[in-house]
C-alpha positions in Angstrom: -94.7 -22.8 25.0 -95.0 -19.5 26.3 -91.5 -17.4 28.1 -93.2 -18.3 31.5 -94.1 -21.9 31.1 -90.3 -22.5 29.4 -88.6 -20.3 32.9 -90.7 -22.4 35.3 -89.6 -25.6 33.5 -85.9 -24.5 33.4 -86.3 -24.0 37.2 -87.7 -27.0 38.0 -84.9 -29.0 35.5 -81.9 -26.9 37.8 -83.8 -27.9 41.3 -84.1 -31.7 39.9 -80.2 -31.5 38.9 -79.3 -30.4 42.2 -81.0 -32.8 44.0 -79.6 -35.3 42.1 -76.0 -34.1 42.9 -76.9 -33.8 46.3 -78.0 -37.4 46.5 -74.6 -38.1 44.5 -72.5 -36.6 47.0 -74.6 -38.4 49.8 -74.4 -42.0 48.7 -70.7 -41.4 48.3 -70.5 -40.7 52.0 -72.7 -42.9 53.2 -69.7 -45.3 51.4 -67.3 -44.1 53.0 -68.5 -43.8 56.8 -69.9 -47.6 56.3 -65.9 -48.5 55.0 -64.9 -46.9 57.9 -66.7 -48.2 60.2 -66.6 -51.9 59.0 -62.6 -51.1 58.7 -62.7 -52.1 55.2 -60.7 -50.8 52.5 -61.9 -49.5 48.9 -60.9 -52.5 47.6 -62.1 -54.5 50.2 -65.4 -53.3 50.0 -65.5 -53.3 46.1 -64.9 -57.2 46.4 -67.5 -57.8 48.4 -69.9 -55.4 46.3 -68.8 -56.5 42.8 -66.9 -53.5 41.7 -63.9 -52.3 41.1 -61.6 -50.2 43.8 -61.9 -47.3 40.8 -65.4 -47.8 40.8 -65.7 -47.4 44.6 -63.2 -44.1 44.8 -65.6 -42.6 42.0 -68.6 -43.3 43.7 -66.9 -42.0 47.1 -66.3 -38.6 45.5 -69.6 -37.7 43.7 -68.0 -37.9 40.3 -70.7 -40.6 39.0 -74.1 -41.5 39.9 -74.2 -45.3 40.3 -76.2 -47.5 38.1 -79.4 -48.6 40.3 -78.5 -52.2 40.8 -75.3 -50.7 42.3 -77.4 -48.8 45.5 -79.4 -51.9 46.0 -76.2 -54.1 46.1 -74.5 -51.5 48.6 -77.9 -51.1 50.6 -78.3 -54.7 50.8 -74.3 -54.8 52.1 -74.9 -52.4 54.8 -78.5 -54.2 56.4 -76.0 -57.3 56.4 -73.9 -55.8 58.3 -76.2 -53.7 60.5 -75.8 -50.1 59.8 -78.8 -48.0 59.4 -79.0 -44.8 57.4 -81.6 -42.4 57.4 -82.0 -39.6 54.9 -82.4 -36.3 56.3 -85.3 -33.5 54.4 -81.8 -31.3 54.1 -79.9 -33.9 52.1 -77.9 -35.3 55.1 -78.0 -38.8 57.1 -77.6 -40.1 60.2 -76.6 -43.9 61.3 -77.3 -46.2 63.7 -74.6 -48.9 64.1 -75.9 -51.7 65.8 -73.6 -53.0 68.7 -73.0 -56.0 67.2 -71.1 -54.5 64.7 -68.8 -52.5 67.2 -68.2 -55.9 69.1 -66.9 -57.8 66.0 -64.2 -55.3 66.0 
């Protein structure tokens, strides 16, 4: 592999390692703004998820990127309970909370 070839693949290897931290970082908030909004404690959500309170701090700080069947469980949790993220091109998120959700408070 020539010098070129091996820098353009070391800069696409650092690009995909930031974007997966980014992502990281953004499911963790996306965590905790839905536990906020539903009132819900770590542990309370972790129950109702299948993990562990640990588990749920971890994910909520970017320290681990959660196993795949993790995401679905947690995506699946927040279209039950009708909150609506979208992903942003810059790595942030909006949500829509449906007023249903504000009225079972």
């Amino acid at each position: 592999m020539t010098p070129t070839a091996l820098s353009s693949l070391s800069s696409l290897a650092l690009r995909l390692k930031d974007t997966l931290e980014l992502e990281t970082v953004s499911f963790g908030a996306k965590v905790r703004v839905s536990r906020a909004i539903l009132n819900l404690t770590q542990d309370e959500f972790a129950t109702r998820i299948g993990l562990t309170q640990k588990s749920v701090h971890r994910i909520e700080q970017g320290l681990v990127e959660p196993k795949i069947r993790t995401v679905l469980a947690v995506e699946q949790f927040w279209r039950d309970n009708n909150l609506d993220f979208q992903d942003l091109p810059d790595g942030g998120f909006t949500l829509a909370v449906h007023g249903s959700v504000l009225s079972n408070r």
